[in-house]
N, C-alpha and C positions, 0 to 999 in steps of 0.2 A: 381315701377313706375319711370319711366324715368324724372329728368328736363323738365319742360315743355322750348322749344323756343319762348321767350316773342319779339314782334318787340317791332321798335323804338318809345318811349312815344307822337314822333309827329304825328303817321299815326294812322286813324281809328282803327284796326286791334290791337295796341298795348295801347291805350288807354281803347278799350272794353275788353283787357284780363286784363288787369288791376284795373279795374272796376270802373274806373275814371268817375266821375262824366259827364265832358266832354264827352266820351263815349257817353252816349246817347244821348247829344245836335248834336254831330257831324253825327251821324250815322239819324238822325232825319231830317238834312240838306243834307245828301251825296245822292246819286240815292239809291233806294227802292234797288235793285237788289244787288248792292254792300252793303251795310249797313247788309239787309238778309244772303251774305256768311261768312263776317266775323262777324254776329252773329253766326250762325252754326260753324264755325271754334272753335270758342269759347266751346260751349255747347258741343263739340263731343269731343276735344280736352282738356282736362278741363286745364286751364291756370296755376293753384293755385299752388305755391311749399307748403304749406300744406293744402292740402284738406280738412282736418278735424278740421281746426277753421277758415279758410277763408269763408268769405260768399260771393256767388257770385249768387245762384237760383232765387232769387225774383231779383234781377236785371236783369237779363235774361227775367227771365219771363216778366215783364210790358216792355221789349223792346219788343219781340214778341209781346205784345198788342197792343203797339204802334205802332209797322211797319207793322198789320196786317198778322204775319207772320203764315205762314204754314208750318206742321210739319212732313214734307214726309221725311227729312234730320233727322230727329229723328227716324222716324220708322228703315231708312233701318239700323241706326246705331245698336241701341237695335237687330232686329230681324236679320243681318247679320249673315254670318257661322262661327264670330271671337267672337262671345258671349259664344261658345259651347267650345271654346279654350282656352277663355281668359276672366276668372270668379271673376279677383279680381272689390271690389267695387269700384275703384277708376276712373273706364273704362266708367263705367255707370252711378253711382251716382249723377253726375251735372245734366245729362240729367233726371232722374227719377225724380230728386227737382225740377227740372223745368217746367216738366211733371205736380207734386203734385201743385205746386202754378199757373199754367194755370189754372187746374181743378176748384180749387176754388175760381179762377175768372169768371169760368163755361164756361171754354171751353169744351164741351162734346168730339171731338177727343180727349184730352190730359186723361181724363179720360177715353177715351177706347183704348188708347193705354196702359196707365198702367195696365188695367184688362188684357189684351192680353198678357203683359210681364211678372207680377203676375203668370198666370197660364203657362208662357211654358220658361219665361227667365232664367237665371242662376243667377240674383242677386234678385230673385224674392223676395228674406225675405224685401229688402228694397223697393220696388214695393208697397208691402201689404201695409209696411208700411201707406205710403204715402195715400193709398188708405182708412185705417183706421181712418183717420184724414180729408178724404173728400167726401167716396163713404157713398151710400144708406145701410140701411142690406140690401135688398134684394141682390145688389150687391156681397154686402161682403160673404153672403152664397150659391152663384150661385159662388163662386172659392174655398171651402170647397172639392170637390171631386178632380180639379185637382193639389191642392195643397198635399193632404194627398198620392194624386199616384204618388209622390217623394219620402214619405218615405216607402219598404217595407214591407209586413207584417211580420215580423221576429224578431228574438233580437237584430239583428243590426239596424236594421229599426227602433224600436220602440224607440230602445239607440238615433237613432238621435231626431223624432220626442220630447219625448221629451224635448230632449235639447232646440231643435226649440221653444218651445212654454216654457221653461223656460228663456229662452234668448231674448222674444220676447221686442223690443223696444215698441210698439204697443200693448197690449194686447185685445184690441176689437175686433178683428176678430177670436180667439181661443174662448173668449166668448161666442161669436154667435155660433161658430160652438159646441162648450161643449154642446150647449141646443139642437143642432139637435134630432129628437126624431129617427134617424135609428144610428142600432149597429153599422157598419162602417164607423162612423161619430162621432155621438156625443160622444158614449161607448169609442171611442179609444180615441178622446181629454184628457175628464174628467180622463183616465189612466193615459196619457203623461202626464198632470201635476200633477195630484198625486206622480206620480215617479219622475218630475221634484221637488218637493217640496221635496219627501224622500230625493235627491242629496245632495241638499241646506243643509239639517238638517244633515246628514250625515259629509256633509263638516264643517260646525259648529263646531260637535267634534271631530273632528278629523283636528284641525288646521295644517295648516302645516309652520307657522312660524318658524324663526330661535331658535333653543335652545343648546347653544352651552353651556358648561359645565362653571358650575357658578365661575369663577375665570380670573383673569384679561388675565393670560397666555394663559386657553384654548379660550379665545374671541380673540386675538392676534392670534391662530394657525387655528379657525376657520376662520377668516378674511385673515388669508394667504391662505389655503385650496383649497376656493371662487374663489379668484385669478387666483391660477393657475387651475382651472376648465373654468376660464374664465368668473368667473361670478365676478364685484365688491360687496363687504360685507361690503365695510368699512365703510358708512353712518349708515346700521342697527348694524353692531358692533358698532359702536360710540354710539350708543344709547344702547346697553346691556352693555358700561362699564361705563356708567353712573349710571346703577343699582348696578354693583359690584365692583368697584373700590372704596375704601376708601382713605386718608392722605396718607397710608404708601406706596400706593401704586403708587404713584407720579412719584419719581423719574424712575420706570421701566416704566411709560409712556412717558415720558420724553426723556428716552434714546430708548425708538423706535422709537419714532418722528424724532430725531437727526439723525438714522441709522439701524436701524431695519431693518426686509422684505420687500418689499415693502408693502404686503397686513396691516401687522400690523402698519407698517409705515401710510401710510394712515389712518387709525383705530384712531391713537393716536391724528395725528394731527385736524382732527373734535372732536374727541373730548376734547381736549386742547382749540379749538378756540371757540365750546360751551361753556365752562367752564369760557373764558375770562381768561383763566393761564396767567401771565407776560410774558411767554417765549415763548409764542407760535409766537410771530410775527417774532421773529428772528428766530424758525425753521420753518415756514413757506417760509421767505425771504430765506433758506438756500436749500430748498425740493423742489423751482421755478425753482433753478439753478440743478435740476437732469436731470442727460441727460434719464432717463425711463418717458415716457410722462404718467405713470397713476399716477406716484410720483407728477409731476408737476401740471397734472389736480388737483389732489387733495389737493394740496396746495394752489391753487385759487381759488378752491371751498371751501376750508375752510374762507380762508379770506372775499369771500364774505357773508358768511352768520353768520358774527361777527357785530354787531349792537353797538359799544361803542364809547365811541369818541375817545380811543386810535388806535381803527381802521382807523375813520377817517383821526387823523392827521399823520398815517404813510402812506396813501394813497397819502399827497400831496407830502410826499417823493419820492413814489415810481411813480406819475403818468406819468413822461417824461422815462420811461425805453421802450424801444421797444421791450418788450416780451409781453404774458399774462396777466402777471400779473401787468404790469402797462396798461394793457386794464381797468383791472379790476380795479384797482385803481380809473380812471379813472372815472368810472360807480360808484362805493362807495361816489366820491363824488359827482356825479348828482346826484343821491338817496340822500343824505345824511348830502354835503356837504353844506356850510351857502354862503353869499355873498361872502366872501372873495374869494372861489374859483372859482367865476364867469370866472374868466380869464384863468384857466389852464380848464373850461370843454369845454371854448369855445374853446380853442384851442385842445384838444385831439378830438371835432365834427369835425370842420374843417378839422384837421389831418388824423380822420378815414375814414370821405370821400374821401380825395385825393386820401388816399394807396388806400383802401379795395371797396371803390364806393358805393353807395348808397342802398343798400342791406346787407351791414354788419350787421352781427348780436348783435354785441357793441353798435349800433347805437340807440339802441331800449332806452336802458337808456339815454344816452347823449340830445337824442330827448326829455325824459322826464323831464331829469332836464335842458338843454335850457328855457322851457318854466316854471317846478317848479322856478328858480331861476329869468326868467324874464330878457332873456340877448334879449337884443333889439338887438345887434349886430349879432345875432346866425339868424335873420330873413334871408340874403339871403341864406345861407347856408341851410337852414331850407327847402327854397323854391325848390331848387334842388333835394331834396331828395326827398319832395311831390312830383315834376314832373318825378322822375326818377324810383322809387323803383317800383320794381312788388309785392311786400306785401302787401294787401289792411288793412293788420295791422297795418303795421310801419306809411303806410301814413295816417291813421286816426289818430295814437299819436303824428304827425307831425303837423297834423291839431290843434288838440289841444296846442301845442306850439306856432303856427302862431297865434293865437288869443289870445294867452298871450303876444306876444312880436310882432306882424307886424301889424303898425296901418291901412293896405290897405287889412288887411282880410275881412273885413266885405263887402267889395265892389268886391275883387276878388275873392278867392279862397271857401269863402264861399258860393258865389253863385254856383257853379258846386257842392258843397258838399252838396247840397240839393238832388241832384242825384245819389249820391257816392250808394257804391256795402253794404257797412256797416251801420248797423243800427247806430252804435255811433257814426259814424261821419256826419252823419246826423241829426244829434241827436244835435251835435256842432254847424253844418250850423245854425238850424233851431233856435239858441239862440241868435247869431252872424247875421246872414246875412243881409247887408240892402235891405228896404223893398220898400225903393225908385224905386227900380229895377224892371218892370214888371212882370220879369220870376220871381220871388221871391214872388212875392203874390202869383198868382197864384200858382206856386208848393205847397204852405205855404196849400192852401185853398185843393189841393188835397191828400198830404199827411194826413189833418185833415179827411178826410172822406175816406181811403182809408182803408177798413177791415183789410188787411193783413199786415198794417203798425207796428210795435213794439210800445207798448206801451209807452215806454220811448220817444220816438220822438213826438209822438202825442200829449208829456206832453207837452213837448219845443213846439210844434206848437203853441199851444195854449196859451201858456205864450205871444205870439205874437200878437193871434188871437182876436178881442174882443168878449164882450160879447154878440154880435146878429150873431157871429159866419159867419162873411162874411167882419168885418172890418179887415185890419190888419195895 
């Protein structure tokens, strides 16, 4: 999947890929017709640089409620001739969540569009899904026949089905269909997962984790091996030589770390920086400066995942170096670091928006310890990155810091956060926001009755709400 092209955080269009809270206010004031294609733009196009922990469905969905939208721009998408080409989930998937959460606001087209792409789509396992968590049985067993005439009756056919129905996110519609009382139906399910379950137990004993021969050296040739196959080992070797490494065995981890292979190089140095060895920091500091970037990766991955306070205080040495590893320094002390280094995180937040812009992936820390540490100053800085990032991640942990440190949260930013694409930053608004605000009751009073709301946020409503459940 391709970057998605995000526009500018001030136009409609780049505000709802964003799933900026705003978004909906705006799209809700703009003309119906405009507001309508760049929802569509959105749901066909999915925004998210990672799909699979951004959430962005049920924000879609209650805009189509809200702008009365029709969903003829979904069908042609799903049922086009580029569904039969073009099978990964990432094509479809917005749209199908989007599909699943109209339904269960009982929109009856959204749920027969997913019955219709269930039985003839190319992402149909995630269809079903959807469909399992909101259709009828009757539903769910009237797509039992054109579900199973995907998989042939063969040994290859029956190897996938199967899988299909051991793999299933959803298991209530394999259910249903197991009780069917015809042979072609029910008889072949209750098979597939019987054979699904032989797999499972099969794979059981027959593990296929690392077992590389018990001695420091063959964990060191195994970890180089890896390498040059292309695969890194040196995390789970760091953890098999913490099983067979002894005392005397020290000094040869030591001098791989120093100069070894790369793969055991690697190897040595997580497991040194587990261990909290004295020495590790200076070969670490020494394996940053390798001109081989898996050497280097790995020397900043060790460091970070050293928890001591000798970590810490070498971190405020190293946080003004403009490599990696004074990123990472950097982030050690957000995480980690006390007041004193209020001033060197504020300045490497500052620093890494300037270079890298509000998307950096550093940023995710620095955002967190700004507001862990409580830097009043880190607010406008703070404030750019809420309005610039396309992460509807980063800007929820940004949120979170803006109510630690910008005393003009609760009157700004948190009121649009009551509409935001994320359930935790909603979650934030709804503890923060003030209530003086009209739009702020009201949202307050609808997220408290809204089924499909996370239950975390309904807690925060309510913490708001009073007890006759209408005062706020």
């Amino acid at each position: 999947m391709f970057d998605p092209v995000i526009a500018p955080s001030g136009t409609l269009l780049g505000l709802l890929q964003r799933g900026r809270g705003d978004g909906t206010l705006h799209a809700l004031a703009a003309p119906r017709a405009e507001a309508l294609a760049a929802l569509n733009q959105c749901v066909l196009n999915d925004p998210r640089h990672d799909w699979q922990v951004e959430n962005r469905s049920l924000y879609y969905a209650r805009l189509y409620l809200d702008l009365h939208g029709g969903l003829d721009a979904v069908d042609r998408h799903l049922f086009g001739a580029e569904d039969r080409f073009d099978t990964e989930e990432s094509r479809t998937g917005l749209a199908l969540a989007v599909l699943g959460h109209l339904a269960s606001y009982g929109r009856r087209d959204a749920l027969e569009l997913l019955r219709r792409y269930a039985a003839t789509g190319s992402n149909w396992a995630w269809a079903l899904d959807e469909l399992a968590l909101r259709d009828d049985d009757q539903g769910l067993r009237a797509l039992a026949v054109p579900v199973l005439a995907r998989f042939p009756a063969s040994p290859e056919g029956d190897a996938e089905l199967a899988s299909a129905v051991r793999d299933a996110f959803e298991p209530r519609p394999w259910r249903l269909w197991a009780d069917d009382p015809r042979e072609a139906i029910g008889a072949r399910i209750r098979a597939a997962g019987e054979q699904g379950s032989f797999d499972r137990w099969q794979r059981q004993l027959r593990p296929s984790g690392p077992r590389p021969g018990w001695s420091v050296r063959a964990v060191f040739d195994w970890a180089q091996q890896g390498l040059e196959r292309g695969t890194a080992l040196h995390v789970p070797a760091a953890r098999c030589l913490t099983a067979v490494a002894g005392p005397d065995d020290r000094p040869m981890i030591v001098e791989a770390a120093r100069g070894g292979p790369d793969g055991a190089r690697c190897a040595a140095l997580h497991y040194l920086a587990e261990a909290r060895d004295p020495v590790v920091l200076d070969l670490i500091e020494d394996a940053a400066l390798s001109p081989d970037r898996t050497v280097a990766d790995a020397a900043v991955s060790a460091f970070e995942r050293m928890c001591g306070d000798e970590a810490v205080d070498r971190a405020r040495g190293w946080v003004h170096r403009p490599d990696a590893l004074g990123a990472s320094a950097a982030g050690v002390l957000a995480t980690r670091g006390g007041t004193r280094d209020t001033e060197l995180v504020l300045g490497a937040l500052r620093e890494t928006v300037r270079a890298q812009g509000p998307d950096a992936p550093s940023l995710w820390a620095l955002v967190d310890g700004a507001g862990r540490l409580g830097i009043v100053c880190a607010a406008p800085v703070l404030r750019h990155v809420y309005r610039e990032t396309a992460s509807s991640q980063l800007r929820g942990r940004t949120a979170r810091a803006l109510a630690a440190t910008d005393p003009s949260y609760a009157t700004g930013f948190a009121v649009e956060c009551l509409w935001d694409c994320e359930e935790t930053t909603r979650e934030i608004a709804a503890r923060h926001a003030e209530t003086a605000d009209v739009r702020v009751a009201e949202r307050l009073r609808r997220l408290a009755a809204d089924p499909a709301e996370e239950a975390e946020v309904q807690t925060a409503v309510r913490s708001r709400i009073g007890p006759d459940a209408g005062a706020v």
